[in-house]
VEXROBA-242852 format. One record per residue (C-alpha): x, y, z; residue in three letters. Coordinates in Angstrom, 2 decimals, decimal comma. Layout:
residues N
[atom [X Y Z] 'ALA']
...
//
This chain:
residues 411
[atom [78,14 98,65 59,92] 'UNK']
[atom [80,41 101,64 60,13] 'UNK']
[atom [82,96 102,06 57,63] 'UNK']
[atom [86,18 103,05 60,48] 'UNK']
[atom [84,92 100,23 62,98] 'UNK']
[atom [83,18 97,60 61,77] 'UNK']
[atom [85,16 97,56 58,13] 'UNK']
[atom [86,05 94,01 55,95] 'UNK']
[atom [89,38 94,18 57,64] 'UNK']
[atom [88,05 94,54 60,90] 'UNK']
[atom [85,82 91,85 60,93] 'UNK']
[atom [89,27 89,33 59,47] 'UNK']
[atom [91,32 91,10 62,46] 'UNK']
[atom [88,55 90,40 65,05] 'UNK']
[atom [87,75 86,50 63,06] 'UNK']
[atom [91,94 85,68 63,35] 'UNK']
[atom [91,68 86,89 67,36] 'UNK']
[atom [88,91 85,10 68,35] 'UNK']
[atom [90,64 81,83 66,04] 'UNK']
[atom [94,05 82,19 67,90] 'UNK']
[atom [91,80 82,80 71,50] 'UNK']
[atom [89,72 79,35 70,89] 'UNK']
[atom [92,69 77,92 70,01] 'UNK']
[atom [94,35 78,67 73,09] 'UNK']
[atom [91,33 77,74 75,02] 'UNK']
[atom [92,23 73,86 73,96] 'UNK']
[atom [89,15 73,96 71,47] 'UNK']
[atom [89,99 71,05 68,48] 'UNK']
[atom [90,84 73,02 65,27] 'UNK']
[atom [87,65 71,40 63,61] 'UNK']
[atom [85,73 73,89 65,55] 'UNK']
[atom [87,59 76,46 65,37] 'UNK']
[atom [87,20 76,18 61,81] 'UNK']
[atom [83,70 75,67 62,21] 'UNK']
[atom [82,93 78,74 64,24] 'UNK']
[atom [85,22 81,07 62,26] 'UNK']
[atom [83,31 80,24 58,67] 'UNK']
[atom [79,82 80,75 60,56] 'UNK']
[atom [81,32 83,72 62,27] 'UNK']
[atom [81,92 85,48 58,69] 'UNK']
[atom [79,01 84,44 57,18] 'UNK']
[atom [77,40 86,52 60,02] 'UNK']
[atom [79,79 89,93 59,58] 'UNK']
[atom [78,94 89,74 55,68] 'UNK']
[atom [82,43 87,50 54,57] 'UNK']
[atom [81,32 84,77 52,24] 'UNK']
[atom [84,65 83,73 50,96] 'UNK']
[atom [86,57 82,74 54,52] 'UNK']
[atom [89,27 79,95 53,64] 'UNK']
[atom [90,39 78,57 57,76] 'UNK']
[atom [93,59 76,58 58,43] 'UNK']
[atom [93,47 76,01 62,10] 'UNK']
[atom [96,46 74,10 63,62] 'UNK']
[atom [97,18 73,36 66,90] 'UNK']
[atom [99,79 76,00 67,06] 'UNK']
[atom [99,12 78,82 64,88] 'UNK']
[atom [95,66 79,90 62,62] 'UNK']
[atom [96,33 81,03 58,78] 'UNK']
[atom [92,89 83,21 57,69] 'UNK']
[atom [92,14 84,88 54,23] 'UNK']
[atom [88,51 86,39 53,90] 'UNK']
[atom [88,62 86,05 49,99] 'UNK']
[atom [91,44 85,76 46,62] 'UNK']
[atom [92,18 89,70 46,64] 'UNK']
[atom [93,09 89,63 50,44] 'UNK']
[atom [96,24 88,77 51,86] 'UNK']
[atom [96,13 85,16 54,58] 'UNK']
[atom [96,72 86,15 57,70] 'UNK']
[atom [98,92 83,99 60,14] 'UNK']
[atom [98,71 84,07 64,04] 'UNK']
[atom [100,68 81,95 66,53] 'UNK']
[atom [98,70 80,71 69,06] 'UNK']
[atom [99,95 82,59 72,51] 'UNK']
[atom [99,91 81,30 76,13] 'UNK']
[atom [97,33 78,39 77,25] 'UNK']
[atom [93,63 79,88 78,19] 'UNK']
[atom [92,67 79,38 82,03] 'UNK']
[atom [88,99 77,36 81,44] 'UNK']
[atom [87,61 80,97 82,62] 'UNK']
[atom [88,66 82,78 80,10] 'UNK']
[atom [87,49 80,30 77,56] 'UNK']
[atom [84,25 80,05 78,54] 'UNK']
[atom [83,86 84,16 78,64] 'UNK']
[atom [85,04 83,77 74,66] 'UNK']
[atom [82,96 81,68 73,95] 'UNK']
[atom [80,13 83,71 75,38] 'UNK']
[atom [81,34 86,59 72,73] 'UNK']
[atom [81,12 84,23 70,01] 'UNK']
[atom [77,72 83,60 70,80] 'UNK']
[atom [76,63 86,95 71,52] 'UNK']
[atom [78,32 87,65 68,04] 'UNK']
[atom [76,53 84,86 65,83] 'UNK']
[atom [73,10 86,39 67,87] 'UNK']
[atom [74,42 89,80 66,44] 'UNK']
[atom [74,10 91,21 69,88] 'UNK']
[atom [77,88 92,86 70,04] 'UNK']
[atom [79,62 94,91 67,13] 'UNK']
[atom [82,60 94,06 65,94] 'UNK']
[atom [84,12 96,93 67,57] 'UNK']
[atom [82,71 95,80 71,25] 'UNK']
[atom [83,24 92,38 70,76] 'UNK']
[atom [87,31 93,41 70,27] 'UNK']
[atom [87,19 95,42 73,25] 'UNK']
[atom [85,38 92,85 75,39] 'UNK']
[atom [87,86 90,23 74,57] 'UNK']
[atom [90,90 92,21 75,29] 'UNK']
[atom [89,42 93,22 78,61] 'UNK']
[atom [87,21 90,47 79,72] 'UNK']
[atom [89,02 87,67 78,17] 'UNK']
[atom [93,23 88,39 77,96] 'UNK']
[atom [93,26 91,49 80,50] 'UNK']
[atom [91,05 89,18 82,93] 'UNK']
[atom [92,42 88,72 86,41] 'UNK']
[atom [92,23 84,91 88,03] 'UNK']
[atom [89,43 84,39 90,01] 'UNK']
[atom [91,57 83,30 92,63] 'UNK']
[atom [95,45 83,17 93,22] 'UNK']
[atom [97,79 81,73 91,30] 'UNK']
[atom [99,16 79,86 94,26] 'UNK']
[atom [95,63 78,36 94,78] 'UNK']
[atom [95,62 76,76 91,67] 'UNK']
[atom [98,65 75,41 92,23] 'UNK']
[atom [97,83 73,83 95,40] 'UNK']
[atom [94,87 72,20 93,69] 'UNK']
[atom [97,84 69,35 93,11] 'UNK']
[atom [97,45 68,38 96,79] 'UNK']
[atom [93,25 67,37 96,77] 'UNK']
[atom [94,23 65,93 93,39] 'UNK']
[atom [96,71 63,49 94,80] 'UNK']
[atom [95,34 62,91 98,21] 'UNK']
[atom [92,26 61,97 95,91] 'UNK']
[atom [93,54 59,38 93,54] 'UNK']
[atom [95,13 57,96 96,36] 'UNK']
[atom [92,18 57,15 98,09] 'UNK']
[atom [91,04 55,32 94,57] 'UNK']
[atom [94,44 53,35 94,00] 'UNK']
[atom [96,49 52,77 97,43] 'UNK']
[atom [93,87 54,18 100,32] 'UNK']
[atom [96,73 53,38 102,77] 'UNK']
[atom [97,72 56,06 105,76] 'UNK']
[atom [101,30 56,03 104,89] 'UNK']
[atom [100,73 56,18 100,68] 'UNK']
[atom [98,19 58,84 101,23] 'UNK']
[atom [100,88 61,17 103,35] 'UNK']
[atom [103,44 60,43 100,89] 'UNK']
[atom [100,86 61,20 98,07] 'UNK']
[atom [100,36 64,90 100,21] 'UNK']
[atom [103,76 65,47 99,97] 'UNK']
[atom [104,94 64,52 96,46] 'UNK']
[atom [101,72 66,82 95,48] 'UNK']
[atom [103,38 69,84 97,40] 'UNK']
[atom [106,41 69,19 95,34] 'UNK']
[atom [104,32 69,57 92,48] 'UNK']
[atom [102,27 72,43 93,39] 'UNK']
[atom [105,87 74,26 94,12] 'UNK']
[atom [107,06 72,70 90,87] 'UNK']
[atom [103,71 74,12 88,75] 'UNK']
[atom [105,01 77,54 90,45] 'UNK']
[atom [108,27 77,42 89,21] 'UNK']
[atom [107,27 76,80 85,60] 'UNK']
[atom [104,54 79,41 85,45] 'UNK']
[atom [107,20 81,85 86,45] 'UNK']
[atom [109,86 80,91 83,64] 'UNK']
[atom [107,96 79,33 81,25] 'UNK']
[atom [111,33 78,14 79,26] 'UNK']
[atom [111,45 75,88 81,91] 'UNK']
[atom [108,17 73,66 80,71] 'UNK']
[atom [110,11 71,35 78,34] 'UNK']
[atom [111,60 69,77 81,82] 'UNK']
[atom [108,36 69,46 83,65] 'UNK']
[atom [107,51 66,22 82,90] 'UNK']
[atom [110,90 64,42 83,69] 'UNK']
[atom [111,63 66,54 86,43] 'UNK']
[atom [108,79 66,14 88,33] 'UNK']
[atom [108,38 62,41 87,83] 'UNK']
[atom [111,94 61,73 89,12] 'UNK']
[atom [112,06 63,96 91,91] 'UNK']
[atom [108,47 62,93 93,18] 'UNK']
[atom [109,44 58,79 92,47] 'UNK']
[atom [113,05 59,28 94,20] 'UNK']
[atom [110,76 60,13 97,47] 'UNK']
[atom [108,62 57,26 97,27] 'UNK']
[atom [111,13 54,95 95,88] 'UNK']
[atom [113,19 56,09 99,04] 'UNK']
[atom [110,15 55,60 101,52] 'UNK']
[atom [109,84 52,11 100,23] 'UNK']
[atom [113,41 51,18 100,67] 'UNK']
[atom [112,99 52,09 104,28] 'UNK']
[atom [109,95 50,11 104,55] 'UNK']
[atom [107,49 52,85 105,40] 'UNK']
[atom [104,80 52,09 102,44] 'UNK']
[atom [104,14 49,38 100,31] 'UNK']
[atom [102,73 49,61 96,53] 'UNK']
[atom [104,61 52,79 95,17] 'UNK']
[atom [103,84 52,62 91,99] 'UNK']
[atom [100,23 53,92 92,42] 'UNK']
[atom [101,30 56,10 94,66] 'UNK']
[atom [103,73 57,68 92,31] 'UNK']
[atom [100,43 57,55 89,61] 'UNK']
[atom [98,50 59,58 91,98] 'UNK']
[atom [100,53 61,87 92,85] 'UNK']
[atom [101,61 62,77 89,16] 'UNK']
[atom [98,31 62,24 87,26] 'UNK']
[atom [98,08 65,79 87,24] 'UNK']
[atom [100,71 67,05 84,95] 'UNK']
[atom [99,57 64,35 82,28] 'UNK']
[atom [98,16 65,42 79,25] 'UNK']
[atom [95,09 64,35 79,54] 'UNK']
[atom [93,33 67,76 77,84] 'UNK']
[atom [95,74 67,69 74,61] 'UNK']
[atom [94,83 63,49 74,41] 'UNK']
[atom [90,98 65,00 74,73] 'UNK']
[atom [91,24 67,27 71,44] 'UNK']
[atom [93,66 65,12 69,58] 'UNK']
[atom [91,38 61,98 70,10] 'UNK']
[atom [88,20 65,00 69,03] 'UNK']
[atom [90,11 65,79 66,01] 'UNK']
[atom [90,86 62,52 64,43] 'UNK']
[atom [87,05 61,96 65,28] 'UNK']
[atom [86,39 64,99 63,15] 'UNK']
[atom [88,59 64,10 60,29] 'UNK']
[atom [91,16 66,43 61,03] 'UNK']
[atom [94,31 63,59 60,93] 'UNK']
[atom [97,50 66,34 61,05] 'UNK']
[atom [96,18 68,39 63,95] 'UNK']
[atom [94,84 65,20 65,88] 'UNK']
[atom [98,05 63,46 65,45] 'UNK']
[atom [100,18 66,17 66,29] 'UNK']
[atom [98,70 66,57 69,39] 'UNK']
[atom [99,15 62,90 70,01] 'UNK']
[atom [102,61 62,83 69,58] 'UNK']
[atom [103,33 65,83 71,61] 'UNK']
[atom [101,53 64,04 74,31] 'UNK']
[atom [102,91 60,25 74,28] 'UNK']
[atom [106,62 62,24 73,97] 'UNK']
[atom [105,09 63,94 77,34] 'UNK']
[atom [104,26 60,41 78,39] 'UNK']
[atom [107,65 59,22 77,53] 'UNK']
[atom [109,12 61,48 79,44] 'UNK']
[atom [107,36 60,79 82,40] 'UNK']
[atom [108,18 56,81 81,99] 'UNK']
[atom [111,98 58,04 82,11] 'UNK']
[atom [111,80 59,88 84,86] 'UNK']
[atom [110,29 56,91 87,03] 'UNK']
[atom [113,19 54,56 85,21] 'UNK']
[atom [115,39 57,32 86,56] 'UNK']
[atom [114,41 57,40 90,06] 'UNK']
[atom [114,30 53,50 90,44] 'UNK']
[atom [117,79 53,10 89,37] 'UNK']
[atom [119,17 55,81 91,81] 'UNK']
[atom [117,64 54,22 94,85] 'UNK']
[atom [118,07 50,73 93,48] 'UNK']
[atom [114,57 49,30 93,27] 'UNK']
[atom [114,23 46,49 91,44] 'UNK']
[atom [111,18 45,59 89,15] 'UNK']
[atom [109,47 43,53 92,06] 'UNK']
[atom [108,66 46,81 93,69] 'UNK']
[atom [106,82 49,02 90,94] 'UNK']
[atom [104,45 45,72 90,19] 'UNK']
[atom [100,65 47,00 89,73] 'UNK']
[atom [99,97 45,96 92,88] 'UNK']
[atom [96,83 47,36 95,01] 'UNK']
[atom [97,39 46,52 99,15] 'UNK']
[atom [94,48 47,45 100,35] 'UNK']
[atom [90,81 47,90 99,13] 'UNK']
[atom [89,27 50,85 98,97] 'UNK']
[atom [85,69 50,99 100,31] 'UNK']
[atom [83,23 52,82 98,26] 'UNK']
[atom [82,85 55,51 100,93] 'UNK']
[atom [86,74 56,26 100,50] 'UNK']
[atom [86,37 55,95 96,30] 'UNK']
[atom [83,78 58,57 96,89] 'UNK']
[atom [85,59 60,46 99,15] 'UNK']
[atom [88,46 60,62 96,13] 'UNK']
[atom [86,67 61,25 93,66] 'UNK']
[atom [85,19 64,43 95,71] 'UNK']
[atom [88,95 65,86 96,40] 'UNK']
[atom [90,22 65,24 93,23] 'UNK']
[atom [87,40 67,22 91,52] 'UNK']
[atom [87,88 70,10 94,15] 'UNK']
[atom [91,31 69,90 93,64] 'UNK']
[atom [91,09 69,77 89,90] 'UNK']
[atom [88,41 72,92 89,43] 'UNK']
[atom [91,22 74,94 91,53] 'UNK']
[atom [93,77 73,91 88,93] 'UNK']
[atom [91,90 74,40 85,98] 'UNK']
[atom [90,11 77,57 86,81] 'UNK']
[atom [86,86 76,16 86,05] 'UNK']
[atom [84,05 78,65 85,93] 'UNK']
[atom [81,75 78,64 89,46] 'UNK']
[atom [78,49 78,07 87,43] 'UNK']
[atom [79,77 75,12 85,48] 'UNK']
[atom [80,55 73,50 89,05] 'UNK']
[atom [77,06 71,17 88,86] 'UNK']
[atom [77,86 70,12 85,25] 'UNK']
[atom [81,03 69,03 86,01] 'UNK']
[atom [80,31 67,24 89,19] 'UNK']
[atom [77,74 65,45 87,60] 'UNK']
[atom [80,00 64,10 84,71] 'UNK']
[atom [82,63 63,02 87,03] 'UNK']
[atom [80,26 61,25 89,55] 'UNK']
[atom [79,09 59,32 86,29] 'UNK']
[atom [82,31 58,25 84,75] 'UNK']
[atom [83,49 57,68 88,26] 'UNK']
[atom [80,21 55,30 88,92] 'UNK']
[atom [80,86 53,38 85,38] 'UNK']
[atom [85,08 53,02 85,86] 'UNK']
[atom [84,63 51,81 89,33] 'UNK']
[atom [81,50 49,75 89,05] 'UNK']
[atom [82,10 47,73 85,82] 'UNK']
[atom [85,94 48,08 86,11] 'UNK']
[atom [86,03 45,97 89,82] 'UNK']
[atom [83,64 43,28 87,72] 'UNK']
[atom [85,59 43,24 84,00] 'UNK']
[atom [89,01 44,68 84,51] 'UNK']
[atom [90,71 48,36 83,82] 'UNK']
[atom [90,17 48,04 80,18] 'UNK']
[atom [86,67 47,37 80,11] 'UNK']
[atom [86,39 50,12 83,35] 'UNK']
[atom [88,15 52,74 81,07] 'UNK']
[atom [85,90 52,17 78,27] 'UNK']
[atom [82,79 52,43 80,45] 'UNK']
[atom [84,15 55,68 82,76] 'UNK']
[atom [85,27 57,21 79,46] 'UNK']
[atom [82,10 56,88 77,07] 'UNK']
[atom [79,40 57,42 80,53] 'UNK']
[atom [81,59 60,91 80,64] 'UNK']
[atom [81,51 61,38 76,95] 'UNK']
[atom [77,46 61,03 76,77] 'UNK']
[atom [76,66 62,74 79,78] 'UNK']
[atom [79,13 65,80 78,99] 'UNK']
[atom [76,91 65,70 75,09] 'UNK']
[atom [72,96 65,76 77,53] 'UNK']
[atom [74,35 68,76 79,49] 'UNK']
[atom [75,88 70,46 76,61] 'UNK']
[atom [72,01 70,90 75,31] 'UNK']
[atom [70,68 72,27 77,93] 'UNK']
[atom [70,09 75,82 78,21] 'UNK']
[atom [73,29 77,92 79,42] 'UNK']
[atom [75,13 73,98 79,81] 'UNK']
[atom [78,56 73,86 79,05] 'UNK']
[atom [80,07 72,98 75,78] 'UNK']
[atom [80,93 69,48 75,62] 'UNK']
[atom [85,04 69,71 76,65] 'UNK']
[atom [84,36 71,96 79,59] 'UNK']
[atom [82,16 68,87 81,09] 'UNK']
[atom [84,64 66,15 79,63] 'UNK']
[atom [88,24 66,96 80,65] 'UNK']
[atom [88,09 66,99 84,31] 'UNK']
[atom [86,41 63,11 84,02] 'UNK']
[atom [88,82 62,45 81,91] 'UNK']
[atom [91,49 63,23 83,63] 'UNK']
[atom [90,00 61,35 86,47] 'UNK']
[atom [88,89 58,18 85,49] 'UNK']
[atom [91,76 56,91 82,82] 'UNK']
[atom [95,06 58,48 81,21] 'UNK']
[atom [96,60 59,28 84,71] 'UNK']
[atom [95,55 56,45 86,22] 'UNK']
[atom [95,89 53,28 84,00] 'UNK']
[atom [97,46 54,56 81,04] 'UNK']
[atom [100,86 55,50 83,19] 'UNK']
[atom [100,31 52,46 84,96] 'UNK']
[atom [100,56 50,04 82,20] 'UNK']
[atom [103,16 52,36 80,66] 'UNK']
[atom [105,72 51,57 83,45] 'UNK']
[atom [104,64 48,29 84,05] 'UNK']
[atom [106,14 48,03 80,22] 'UNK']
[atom [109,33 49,53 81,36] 'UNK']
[atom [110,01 47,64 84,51] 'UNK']
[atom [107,97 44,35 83,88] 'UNK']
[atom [105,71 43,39 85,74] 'UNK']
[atom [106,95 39,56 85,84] 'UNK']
[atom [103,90 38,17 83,84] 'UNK']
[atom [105,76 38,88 80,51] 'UNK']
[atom [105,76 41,52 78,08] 'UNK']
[atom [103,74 40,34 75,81] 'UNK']
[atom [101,01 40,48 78,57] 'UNK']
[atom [101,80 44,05 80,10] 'UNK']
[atom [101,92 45,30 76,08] 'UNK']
[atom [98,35 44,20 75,69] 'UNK']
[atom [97,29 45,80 79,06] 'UNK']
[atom [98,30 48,63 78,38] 'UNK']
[atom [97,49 48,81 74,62] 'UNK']
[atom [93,88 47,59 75,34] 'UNK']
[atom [93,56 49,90 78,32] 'UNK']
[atom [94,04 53,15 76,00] 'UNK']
[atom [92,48 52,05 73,46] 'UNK']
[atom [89,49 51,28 75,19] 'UNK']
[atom [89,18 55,07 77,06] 'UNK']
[atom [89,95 56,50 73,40] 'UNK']
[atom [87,17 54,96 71,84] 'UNK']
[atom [85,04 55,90 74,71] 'UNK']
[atom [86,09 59,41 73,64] 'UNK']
[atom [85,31 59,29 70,43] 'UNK']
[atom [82,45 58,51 70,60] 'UNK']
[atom [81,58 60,95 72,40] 'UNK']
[atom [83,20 63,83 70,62] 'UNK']
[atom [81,76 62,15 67,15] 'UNK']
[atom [77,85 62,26 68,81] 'UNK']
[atom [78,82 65,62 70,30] 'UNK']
[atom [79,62 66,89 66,63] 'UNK']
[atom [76,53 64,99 65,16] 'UNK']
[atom [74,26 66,65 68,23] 'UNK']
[atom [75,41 70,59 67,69] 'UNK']
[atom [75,06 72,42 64,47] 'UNK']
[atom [78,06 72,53 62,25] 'UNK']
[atom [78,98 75,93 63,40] 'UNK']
[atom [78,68 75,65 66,72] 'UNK']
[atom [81,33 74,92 68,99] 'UNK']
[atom [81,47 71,16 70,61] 'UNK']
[atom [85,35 70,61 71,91] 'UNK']
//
C-alpha cells in the first residue's frame, strides 16, 4: 500500500465510513461488527476493537490509537445499501484500494441519485394499501377508502422527507388523520369493518424493518442494540394505537365498530392479486434494487402461501409463525446463491407483508377498544400473535448467521 493513500489511518477512516454506511443501511450491529473486524484483518489491522450501536459506531484499530466515534446519518434507500455492500465485498476480495473504495462510496453510494423520483416512492403507499385491502376487507367501498387514506400517506411521507424534524409526529399523525376518514365513512354507513381498513392503509409506516434487526440482534446475542430497537419501535406502535383511540373518540365510535371483524372473504385470486400490489407498491417505497426483484418476489409469494394457507386452517398466530419462518428460510436458500441477496434484503418486504402491519396492529387495538370477548382473551391474541412471527424470525436470522461465515454480512 502507499504510504499518503492507503496509510493505518486511512484504512480506520475508510473501516468507521463503511461502519456508520451499514449501519444506516438497517444492517444489525452484530454484522457490522462482524464485517468491520474481517475488513481490518484484510487492510493489515489486527487489533480492531468495534462497538456498533444502532445509532452511532465507536472504532479504535489498536491501544496507541485514539476510538473513533461516528453518528449514524440519514436512513440508506435499499439501493444504496446493496451498492455498499458490493464495496465491502470487492474490498475483502482485495479488488479496490482503500483509496477507490472511499471514492466509490462517496459517489456511488451517498452522492447516488434515486433511481426513480422521490414522489414515486411515495406513491408506492397507494399499491401497498389497495393491496392489504384485498387480503383483509376485499370490499369495493373499503378498498376506495383504503386508495384514499394511502394518498394521505403518500402526501404525508412527502411532508416528512422534506422537514425531517417533523418524523417524531408521523406515526400519530397519520394514524388519526387516516382513522378520522374511515371512522367518518362508517358513521355515514358507507363501509363496514374499519378497522382493517385502517390496518391496511397504515401498515406501511410500521416498523416492521427496525422489529427485523432488533429481533436479528437479540438472535445474535447483541441484547442492548436489539432491545433498543424494540423499544423505539413498540413506542412507534404506541403511538399509532393513540392515534386510532384519538380518531374514534372525535367521531364517536364506540368499541362495537373497530371489532376484528372480516365482511367478506377474499378469494384466493384477490389474496393473490394483493399480495402482487403490495409488493409493487412496496419495491417503489423501499427503493429495492431491479435485480433483486425475483428474490424478493419469490420470498413474498412463500410467506404469503404459508400465512394464508395454514393461517385460514389454525388461526393468525399459527399463520404468522408459518408466513414468518417460510420467509425467514427461503430469504437464507437465496442468500447462497451466487450474486443472491443478503438475507434482510429478501426478508423485510415479507415481513412487512405477512405479520407486524397486519395482525400485530390488529390485536394491538383490539386491546385498546375491546373487542367484547374480554381482555384477557384479546391480551393473549395479540401476545401469541407476535410472538409467534418473532420466533419465526429468529430463526431465521439465527440459521442465516449459522449458514454465512462469521464475517460476512447476513442482516
Amino acid at each position: 500500500m502507499t504510504e499518503e493513500t492507503d496509510s493505518p489511518a486511512a484504512a480506520q477512516e475508510l473501516l468507521v465510513t463503511i461502519g456508520a454506511g451499514l449501519l444506516a443501511g438497517g444492517i444489525s450491529s452484530v454484522d457490522v461488527e462482524d464485517a468491520l473486524t474481517g475488513l481490518a484483518r484484510t487492510m493489515g489491522i489486527r487489533k480492531l476493537r468495534v462497538a456498533a450501536l444502532p445509532r452511532g459506531l465507536f472504532l479504535t484499530s489498536g491501544s496507541g490509537d485514539s476510538t473513533k466515534f461516528e453518528r449514524i446519518g440519514p436512513d440508506l434507500r435499499f439501493d444504496q445499501t446493496a451498492k455498499l455492500l458490493d464495496i465491502v465485498d470487492a474490498l475483502r476480495a482485495r479488488r479496490l484500494t482503500i483509496e477507490t473504495a472511499r471514492l466509490k462510496i462517496e459517489t456511488e453510494v451517498h452522492a447516488a441519485p434515486p433511481r426513480w423520483p422521490g414522489w414515486l416512492s411515495n406513491l408506492g403507499a397507494v399499491p401497498i394499501g389497495i393491496g392489504l385491502c384485498l387480503l383483509l376487507e376485499p370490499g369495493l367501498v373499503n378498498l376506495a377508502f383504503a386508495a384514499f387514506g394511502s394518498l394521505i400517506v403518500a402526501g404525508v411521507l412527502a411532508i416528512n422527507g422534506r422537514w425531517p424534524n417533523l418524523n417524531p409526529l408521523l406515526p400519530v399523525s397519520s394514524a388519526f388523520i387516516v382513522s378520522v376518514i374511515v371512522l367518518i365513512g362508517y358513521r355515514l354507513d358507507w363501509l363496514e369493518s374499519p378497522l382493517r381498513t385502517i390496518v391496511a392503509t397504515l401498515a406501511l409506516l410500521l416498523p416492521g424493518s427496525a422489529v427485523v434487526t432488533g429481533l436479528t440482534e437479540i438472535s445474535a446475542g447483541a441484547l442492548s442494540a436489539g432491545s433498543s430497537r424494540l423499544v423505539s419501535a413498540s413506542v412507534q406502535l404506541a403511538m399509532f394505537i393513540a392515534g386510532v383511540a384519538g380518531a374514534a373518540a372525535i367521531t364517536g365510535t364506540g368499541a362495537e365498530a373497530l371489532r376484528n371483524s372480516q365482511l367478506a372473504d377474499s378469494a384466493w385470486q384477490l389474496s393473490a392479486l394483493g399480495v402482487l400490489c403490495a409488493t409493487i407498491g412496496l419495491m417503489l417505497y423501499l427503493y429495492t434494487p431491479l435485480e433483486h426483484t425475483v428474490p424478493i418476489l419469490v420470498t413474498i409469494a412463500a410467506a404469503a402461501t404459508a400465512q394464508l394457507g395454514i393461517g385460514a386452517e389454525f388461526g393468525a398466530a399459527v399463520g404468522g409463525l408459518a408466513g414468518a419462518l417460510a420467509a425467514s428460510l427461503v430469504a437464507v436458500i437465496l442468500s447462497r446463491l451466487p450474486r443472491g441477496p443478503i438475507w434482510r434484503i429478501s426478508y423485510v418486504p415479507a415481513f412487512l407483508i405477512v405479520a407486524p402491519g397486519s395482525f400485530g396492529l390488529l390485536n394491538a387495538s383490539q386491546l385498546e377498544f375491546g373487542d367484547g370477548s374480554g381482555g384477557a382473551g384479546s391480551m393473549l391474541a395479540a401476545g401469541a400473535t407476535f410472538f409467534s412471527i418473532a420466533i419465526g424470525t429468529v430463526i431465521g436470522a439465527a440459521v442465516a448467521h449459522t449458514v454465512e461465515p462469521k464475517d460476512e454480512i447476513v442482516a
